[in-house]
C-alpha positions as CSV (number, residue, x, y, z in Angstrom):
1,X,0.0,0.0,0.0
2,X,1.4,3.3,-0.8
3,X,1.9,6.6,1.2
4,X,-0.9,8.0,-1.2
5,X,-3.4,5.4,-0.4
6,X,-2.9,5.3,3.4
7,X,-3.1,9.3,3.4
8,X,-6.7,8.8,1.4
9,X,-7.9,6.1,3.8
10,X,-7.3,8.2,6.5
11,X,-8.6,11.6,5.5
12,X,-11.7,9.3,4.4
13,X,-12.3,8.1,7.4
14,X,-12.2,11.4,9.4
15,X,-14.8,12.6,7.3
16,X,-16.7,9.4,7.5
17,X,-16.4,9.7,11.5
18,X,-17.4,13.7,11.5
19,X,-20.3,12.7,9.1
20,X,-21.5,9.7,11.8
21,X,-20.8,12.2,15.0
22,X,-22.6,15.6,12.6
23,X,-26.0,13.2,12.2
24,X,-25.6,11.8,15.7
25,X,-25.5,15.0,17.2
26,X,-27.8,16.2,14.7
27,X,-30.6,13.8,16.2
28,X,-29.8,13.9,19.5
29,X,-30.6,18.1,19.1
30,X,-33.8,17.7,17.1
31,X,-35.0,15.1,20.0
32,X,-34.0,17.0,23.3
33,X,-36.5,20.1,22.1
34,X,-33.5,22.5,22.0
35,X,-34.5,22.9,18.0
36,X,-38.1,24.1,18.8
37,X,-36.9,26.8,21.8
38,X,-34.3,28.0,19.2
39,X,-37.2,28.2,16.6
40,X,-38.9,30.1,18.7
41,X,-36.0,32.8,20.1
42,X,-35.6,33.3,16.1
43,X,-38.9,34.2,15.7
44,X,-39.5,37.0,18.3
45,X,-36.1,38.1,17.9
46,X,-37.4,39.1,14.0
């Protein structure tokens, strides 16, 4: 396996693990209700 390939694997999975944390995280914000006070601040803030 060359340096190129092991450098690719790697930067691939980094993204792969932010993309897996960014939806877990995602979900876990939508579900504790934080989304719907923040939707609300927004709107009497405008």
């Amino acid at each position: 396996m060359s340096a190129l390939t092991l450098i690719a694997i790697l930067i691939a999975l980094a993204i792969f693990g932010w993309a897996i944390w960014f939806v877990i995280e995602l979900i876990r914000y939508v579900s504790s209700g934080e989304y719907e006070i923040d939707k609300r601040l927004r709107e009497i803030s405008q």
